[in-house]
C-alpha positions as CSV (number, residue, x, y, z in Angstrom):
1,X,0.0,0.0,0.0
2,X,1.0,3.8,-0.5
3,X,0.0,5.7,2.4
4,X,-0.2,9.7,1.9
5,X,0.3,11.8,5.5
6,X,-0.7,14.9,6.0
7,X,2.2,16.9,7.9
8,X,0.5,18.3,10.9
9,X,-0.2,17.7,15.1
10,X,-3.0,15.8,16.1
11,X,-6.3,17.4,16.6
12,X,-5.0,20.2,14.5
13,X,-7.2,21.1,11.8
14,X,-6.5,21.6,8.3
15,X,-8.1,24.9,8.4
16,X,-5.8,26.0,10.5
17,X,-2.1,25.2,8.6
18,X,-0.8,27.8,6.5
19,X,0.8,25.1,4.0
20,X,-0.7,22.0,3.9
21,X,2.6,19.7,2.7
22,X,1.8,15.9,2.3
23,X,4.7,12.5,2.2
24,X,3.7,9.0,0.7
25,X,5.4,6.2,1.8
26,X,5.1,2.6,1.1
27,X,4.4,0.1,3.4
28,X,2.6,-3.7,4.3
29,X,1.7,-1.1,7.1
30,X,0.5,1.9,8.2
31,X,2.7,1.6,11.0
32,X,5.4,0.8,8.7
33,X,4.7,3.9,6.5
34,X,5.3,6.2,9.5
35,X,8.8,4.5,10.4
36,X,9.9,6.2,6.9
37,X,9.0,10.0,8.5
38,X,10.0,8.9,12.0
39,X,10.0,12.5,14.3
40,X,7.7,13.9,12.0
41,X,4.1,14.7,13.3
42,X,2.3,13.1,10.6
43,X,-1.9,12.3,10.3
44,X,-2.9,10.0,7.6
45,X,-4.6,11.2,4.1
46,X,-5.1,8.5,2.0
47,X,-4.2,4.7,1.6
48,X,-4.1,3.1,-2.4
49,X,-2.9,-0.5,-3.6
50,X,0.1,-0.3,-4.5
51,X,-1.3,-2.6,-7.3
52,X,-4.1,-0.4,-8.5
53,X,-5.0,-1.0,-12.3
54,X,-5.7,1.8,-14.6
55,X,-9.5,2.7,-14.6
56,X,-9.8,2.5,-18.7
């Protein structure tokens, strides 16, 4: 899977960031997504199969 965070603090909302920046990672995991940013206050966007066929 490819997990998209959101760079932010918990609880914080997105009104409220003046730059909303965004990391993927991939991982079996979410929890092994977030080793990748480790420090990094991160709250998650989005997941997507990594094997995810085109929609044609």
């Amino acid at each position: 899977m490819i997990y998209t965070f959101i760079i932010a603090q918990p609880r914080q909302k997105i009104a409220q960031l003046k730059r909303v920046r965004t990391v993927s990672a991939y991982g079996r995991t979410e929890a092994e997504a977030r080793r990748a940013f480790k420090g990094l206050p991160l709250v998650l966007k989005s997941r997507t199969p990594d094997n995810q066929e085109d929609a044609a």
